[in-house]
N, C-alpha and C positions, 0 to 999 in steps of 0.2 A: 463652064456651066452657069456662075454666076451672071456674067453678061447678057446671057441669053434667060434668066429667070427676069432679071431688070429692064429686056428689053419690054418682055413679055408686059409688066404688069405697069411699065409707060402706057403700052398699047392698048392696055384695060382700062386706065385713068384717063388717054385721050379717048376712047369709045363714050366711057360714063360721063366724058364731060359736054359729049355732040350729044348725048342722052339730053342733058340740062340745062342746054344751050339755050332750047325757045321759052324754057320759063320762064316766066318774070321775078320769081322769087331765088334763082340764081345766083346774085348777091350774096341772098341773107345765108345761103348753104355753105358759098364761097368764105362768106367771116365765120360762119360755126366751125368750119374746117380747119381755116387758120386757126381760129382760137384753140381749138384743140389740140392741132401742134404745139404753140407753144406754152400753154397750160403742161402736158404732157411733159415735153422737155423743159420745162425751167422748175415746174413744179413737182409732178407724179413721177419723174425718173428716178430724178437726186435722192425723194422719199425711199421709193422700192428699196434702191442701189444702198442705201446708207443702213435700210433693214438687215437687207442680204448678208451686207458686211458686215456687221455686229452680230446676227445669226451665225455665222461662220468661226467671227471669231468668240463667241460665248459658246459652241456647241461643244461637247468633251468629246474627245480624242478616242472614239471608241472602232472596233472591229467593222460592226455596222457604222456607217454613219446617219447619223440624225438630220442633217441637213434638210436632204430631197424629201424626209418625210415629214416634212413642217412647210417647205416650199410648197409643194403642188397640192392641199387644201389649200393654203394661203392662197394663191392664184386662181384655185376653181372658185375660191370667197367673195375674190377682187373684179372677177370677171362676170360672176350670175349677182353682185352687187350694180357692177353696172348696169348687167342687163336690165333689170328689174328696179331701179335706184324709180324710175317714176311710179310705179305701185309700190313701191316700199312710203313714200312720202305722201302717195294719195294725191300724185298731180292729176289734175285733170278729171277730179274724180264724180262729178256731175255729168261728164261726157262717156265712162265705164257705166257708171248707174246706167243712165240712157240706153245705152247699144248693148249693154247684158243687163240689165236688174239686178247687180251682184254688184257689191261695196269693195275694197280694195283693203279692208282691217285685215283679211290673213295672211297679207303678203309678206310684212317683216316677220313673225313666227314662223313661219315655213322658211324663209330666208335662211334665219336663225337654226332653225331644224335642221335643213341641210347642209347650213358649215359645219354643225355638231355631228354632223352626218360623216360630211367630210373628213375631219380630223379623227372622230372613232374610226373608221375606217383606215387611214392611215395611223395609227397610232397601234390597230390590232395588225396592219399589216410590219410593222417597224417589233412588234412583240414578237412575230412568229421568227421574222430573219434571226431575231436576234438567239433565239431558242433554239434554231439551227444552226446557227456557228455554233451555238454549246455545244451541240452532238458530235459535230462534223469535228475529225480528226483534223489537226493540225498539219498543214503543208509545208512546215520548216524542216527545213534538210535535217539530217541527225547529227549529232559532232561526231568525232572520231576519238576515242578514248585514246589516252597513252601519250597524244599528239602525235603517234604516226600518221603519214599523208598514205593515200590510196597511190599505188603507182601508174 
């Protein structure tokens, strides 16, 4: 299945690239792209990965685990951070006046707003599981008193 997912998204990347063939600004797409790989892998991996793993190994040793629910705000953070990283800084921000009449100040508070969003949301969802193991009986075999074994 692999093979066939990797042929596929070759066949996407040579499509996109007969897309962008006859621009002339081709190039300059061509170094953002590079640069981003290796940005990404020399820089933003290592970061993430080196989180992960101190995440992992700082989180306590509980029923539930705490991990996934500190990951996936963190990543919906890192991702609507990207998206939005140029109205968060007000790039470009002469050319949003212009095309709407609307300034680009409530971007980082609403940014803000919904990682706070995010993590209360995971953090009442990481409360509830955790208040259902309390309930929930224990799935540990029962010992066998005396030390007799069952025949």
């Amino acid at each position: 299945m692999r093979p066939v997912v990797l042929l596929g998204c070759v066949a996407l990347a040579g499509y996109a690239a007969t897309i962008v063939a006859g621009d002339p600004s081709w190039v300059r797409m061509a170094v953002w792209f590079l640069a981003g790989v290796v940005v990404h892998d020399a820089l933003l991996l290592p970061l993430y990965a080196g989180a992960d793993r101190a995440l992992v190994a700082l989180a306590p040793r509980t029923r539930v685990p705490v991990v996934n629910h500190v990951r996936a705000p963190a990543l919906g953070a890192g991702l609507t951070l990207l998206l939005f990283l140029p109205g968060i800084v007000r790039q470009g921000e002469g050319a949003v006046i212009g095309a709407t009449g609307l300034d680009q100040s409530p971007f980082l508070g609403r940014w803000l707003l919904l990682v706070a969003t995010l993590f209360a949301v995971s953090a009442a969802v990481y409360g509830l599981r955790v208040l259902a193991g309390l309930t929930r009986p224990s799935l540990t075999r029962p010992s066998t008193a005396g030390g007799s074994r069952p025949a």
